[in-house]
N, C-alpha and C positions, 0 to 999 in steps of 0.2 A: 742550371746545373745539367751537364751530360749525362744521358739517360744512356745503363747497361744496356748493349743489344749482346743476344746469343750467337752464338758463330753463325749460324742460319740465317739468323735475321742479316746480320752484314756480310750473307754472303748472298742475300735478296737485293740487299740496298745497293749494293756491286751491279750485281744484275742490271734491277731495274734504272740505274743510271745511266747504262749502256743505251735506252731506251727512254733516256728524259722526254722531250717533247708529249709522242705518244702511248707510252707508258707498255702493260703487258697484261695479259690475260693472263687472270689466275690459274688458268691449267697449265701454260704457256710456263709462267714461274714455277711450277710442283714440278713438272718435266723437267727442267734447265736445273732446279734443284736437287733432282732425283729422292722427294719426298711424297708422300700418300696424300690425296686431298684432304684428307681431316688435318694436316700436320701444317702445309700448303695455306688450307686457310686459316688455322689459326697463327700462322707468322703474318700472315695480311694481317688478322683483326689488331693484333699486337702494334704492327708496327703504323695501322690508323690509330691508334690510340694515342700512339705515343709523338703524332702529329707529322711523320715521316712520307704517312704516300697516303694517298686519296683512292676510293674503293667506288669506281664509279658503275650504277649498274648498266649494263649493254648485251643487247641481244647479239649473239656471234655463233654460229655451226648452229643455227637450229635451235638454240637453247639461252634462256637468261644467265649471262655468270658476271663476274667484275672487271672491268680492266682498273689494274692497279697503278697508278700514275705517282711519281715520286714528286712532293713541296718540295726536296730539298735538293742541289745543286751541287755538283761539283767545284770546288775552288780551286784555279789555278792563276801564277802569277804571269802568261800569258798576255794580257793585257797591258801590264805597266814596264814589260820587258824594253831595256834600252831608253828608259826614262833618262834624262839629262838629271835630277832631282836625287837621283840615290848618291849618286858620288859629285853633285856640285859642293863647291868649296864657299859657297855663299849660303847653304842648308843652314847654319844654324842663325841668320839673320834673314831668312825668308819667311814672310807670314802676313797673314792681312793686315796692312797697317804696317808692315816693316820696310826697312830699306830696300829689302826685295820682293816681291810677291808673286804668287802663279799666274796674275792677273796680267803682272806688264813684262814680265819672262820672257825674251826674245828666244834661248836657248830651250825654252819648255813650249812655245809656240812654234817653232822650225820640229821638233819633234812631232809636235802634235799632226802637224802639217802633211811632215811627212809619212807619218802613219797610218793617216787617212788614205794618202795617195795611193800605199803600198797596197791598205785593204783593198780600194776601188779595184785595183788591179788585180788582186788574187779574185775576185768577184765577177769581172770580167772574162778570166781565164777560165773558170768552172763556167760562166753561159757557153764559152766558144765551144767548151768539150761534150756540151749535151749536145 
């Protein structure tokens, strides 16, 4: 069941997602929130509780505080964009074991294919520009 956040806390989790990978220091979040550190950390403590972000300790400016790093993830549909499978006309007899499958799919393997290719290339074009 989906746990209530307070407009703070999801306006933390906003935050900190901007910042997936390496997360943020909690003064870092009180600041970007424009909240008082007692307020600051108790939306950390809350929303470790509530299994959202990871409060890890790290010495940073001199002093022990948290960097607060987010478990959860953004979902977008991104990845499966231009799939051949949403509007094929063979969807509803395709499945392990059916007359069609993802397995032997020419039209879901030219895609796959191809989207690897495009990735390599956008991946290539970010090394050239550093």
């Amino acid at each position: 069941m989906p746990q209530k956040l307070s407009k703070l806390e999801e306006k933390a989790i906003k935050l900190l997602l901007k910042y997936q990978d390496k997360g943020l220091l909690q003064s870092e979040l009180w600041h970007k929130l424009g909240v008082t550190s007692r307020e600051g950390s108790r939306i950390a403590i809350r929303l470790e509780k509530k299994g959202m972000v990871k409060r890890v300790k790290e010495f940073a400016k001199d002093r022990w505080t948290r960097r607060l790093v987010p478990l959860i993830r953004r979902v977008t549909i991104d990845p499966i964009k231009g799939a051949p499978c949403i509007s094929c006309e063979q969807e509803h007899v395709c499945g392990s074991g059916g007359v069609v499958s993802p397995q032997t799919c020419p039209k879901l393997e030219r895609w796959v294919l191809e989207s690897y290719r495009e990735h390599l290339e956008r991946r290539s074009a970010r090394k050239r520009r550093r």
